[in-house]
N, CA and C of each residue as an Amber inpcrd file, in Angstrom:
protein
   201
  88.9290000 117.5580000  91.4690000  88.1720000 116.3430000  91.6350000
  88.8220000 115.5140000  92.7490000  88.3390000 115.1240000  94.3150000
  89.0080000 114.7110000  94.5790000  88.3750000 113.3260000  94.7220000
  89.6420000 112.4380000  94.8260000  89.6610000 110.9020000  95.2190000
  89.8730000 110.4380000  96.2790000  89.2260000 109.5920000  96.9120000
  89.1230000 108.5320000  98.2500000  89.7370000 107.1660000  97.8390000
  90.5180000 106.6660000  98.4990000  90.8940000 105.4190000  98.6710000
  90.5870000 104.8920000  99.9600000  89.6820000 103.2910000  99.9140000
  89.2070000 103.1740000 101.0030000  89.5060000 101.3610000 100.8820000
  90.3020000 100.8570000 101.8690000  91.0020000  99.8670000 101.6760000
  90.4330000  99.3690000 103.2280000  89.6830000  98.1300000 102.8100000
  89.1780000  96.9160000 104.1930000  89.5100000  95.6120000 103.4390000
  89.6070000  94.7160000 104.3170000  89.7750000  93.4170000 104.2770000
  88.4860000  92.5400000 103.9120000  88.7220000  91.9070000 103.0990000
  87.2820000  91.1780000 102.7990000  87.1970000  90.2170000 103.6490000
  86.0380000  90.8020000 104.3010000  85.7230000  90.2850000 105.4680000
  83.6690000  90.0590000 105.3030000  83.3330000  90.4400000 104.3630000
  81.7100000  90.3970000 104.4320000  81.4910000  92.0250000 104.4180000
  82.1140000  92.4950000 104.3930000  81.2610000  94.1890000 104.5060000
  79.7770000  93.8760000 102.9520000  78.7940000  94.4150000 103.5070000
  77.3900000  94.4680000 102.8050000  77.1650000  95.5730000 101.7560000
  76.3760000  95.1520000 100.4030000  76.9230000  96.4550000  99.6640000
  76.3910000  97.4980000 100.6210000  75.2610000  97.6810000 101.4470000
  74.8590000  98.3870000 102.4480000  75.6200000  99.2650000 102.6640000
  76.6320000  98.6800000 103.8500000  77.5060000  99.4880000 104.4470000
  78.6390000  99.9100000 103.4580000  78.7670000  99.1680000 102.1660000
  79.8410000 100.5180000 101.2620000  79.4140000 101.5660000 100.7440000
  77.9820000 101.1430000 100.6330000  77.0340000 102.8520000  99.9660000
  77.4870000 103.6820000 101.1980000  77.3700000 102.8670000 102.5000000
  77.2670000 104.1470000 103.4250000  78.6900000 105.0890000 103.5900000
  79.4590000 104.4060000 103.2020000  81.1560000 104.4970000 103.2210000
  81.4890000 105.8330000 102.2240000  80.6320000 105.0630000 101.0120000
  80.9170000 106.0050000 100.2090000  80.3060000 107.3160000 100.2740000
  78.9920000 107.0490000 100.4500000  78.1520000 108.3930000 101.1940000
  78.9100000 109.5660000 102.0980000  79.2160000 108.3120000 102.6710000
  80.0020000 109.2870000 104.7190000  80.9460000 110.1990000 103.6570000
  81.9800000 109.5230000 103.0790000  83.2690000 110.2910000 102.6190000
  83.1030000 111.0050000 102.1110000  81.5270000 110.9550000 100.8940000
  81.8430000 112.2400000 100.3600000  80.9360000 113.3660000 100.8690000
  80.1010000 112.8250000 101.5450000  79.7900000 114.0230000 102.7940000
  80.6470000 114.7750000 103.4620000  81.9850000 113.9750000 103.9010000
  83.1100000 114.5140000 104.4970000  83.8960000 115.3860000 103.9880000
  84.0390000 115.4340000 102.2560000  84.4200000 116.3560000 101.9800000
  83.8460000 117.3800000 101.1480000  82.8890000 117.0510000 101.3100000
  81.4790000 118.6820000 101.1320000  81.3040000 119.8430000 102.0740000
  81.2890000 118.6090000 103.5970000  81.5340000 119.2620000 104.5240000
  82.5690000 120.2310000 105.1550000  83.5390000 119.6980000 104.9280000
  85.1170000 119.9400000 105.6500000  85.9470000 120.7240000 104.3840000
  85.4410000 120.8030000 103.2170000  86.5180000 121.2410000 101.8640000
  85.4710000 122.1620000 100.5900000  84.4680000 121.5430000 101.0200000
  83.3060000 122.6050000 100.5430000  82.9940000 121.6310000  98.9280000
  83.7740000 120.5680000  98.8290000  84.2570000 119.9350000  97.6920000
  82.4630000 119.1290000  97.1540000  82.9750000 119.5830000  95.3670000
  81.3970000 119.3750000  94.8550000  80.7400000 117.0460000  94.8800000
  80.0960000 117.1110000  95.6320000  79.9960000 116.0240000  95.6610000
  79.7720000 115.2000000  93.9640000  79.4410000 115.8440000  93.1430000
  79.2880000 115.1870000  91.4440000  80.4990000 114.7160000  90.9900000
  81.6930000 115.6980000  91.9310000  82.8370000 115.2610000  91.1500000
  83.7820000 114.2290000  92.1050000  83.7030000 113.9330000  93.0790000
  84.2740000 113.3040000  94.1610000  83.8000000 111.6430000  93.6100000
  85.2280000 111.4750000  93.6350000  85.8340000 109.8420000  93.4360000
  85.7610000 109.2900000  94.8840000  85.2300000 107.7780000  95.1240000
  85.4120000 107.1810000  96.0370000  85.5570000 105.9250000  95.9130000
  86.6930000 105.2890000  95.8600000  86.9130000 103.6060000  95.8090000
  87.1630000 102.4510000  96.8740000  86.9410000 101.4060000  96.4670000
  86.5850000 100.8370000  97.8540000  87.4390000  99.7360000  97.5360000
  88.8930000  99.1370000  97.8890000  89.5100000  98.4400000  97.5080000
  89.1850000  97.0950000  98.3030000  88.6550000  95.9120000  98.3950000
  88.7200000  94.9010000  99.4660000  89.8960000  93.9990000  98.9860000
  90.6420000  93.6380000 100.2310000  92.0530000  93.1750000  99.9120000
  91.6030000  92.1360000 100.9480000  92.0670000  90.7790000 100.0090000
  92.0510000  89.3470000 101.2160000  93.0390000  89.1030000 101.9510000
  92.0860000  88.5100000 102.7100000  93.3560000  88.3770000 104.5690000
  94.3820000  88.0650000 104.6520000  94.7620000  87.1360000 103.6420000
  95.9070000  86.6270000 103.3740000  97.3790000  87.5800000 102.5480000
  97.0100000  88.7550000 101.9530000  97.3570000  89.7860000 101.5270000
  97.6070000  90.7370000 102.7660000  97.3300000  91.0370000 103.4580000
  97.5110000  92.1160000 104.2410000  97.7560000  91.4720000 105.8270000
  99.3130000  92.3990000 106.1870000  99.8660000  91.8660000 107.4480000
  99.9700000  92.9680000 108.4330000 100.4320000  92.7330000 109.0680000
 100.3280000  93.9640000 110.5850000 101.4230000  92.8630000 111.4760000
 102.2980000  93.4020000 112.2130000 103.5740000  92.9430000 112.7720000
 104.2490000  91.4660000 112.4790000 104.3350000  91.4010000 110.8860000
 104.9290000  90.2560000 110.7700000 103.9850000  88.8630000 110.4500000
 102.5750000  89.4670000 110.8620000 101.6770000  88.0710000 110.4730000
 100.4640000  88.5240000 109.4110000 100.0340000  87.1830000 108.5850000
  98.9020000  88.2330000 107.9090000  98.0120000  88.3970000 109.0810000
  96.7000000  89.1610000 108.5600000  95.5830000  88.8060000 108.8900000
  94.5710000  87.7560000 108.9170000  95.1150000  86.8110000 109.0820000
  94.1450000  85.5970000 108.4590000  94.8620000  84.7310000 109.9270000
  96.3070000  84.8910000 110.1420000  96.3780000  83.9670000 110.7860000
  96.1860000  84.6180000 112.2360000  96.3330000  86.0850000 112.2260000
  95.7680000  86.7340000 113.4640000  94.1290000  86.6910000 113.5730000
  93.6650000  86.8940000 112.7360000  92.1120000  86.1460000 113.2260000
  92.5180000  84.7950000 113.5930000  92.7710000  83.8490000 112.9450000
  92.9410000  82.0820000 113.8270000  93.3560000  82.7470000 115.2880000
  94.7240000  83.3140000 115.8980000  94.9440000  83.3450000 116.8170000
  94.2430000  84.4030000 117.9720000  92.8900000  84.8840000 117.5290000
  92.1040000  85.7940000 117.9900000  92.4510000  87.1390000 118.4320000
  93.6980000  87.5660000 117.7280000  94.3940000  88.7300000 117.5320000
  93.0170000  89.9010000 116.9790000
């Protein structure tokens, strides 16, 4: 059974585009692993800006500084 971990920033993503997320991935591994799509896990973690950093700053204050 395999599992996807799929980690974005809450930022507005639409349930839209997570169906499609989840779709793509497990297309990806039907495709590429032959893997049965019934059993394929896919999670979609959204983590706020303020949580998640990249060289020392979060993300929240690199959006302010148009990083």
């Amino acid at each position: 059974m395999p599992y996807v971990n799929i980690r974005i920033t809450r930022e507005g993503a639409t349930a839209e585009q997570k169906a499609a997320l989840i779709q793509g991935a497990t297309q990806l591994l039907v495709d590429v692993l032959g893997k049965n799509p019934q059993t394929t896990v896919v999670v979609i973690d959204e983590v706020d800006t303020d949580n998640w950093g990249i060289g020392g700053e979060s993300i929240t204050e690199r959006r302010k500084q148009g990083k």
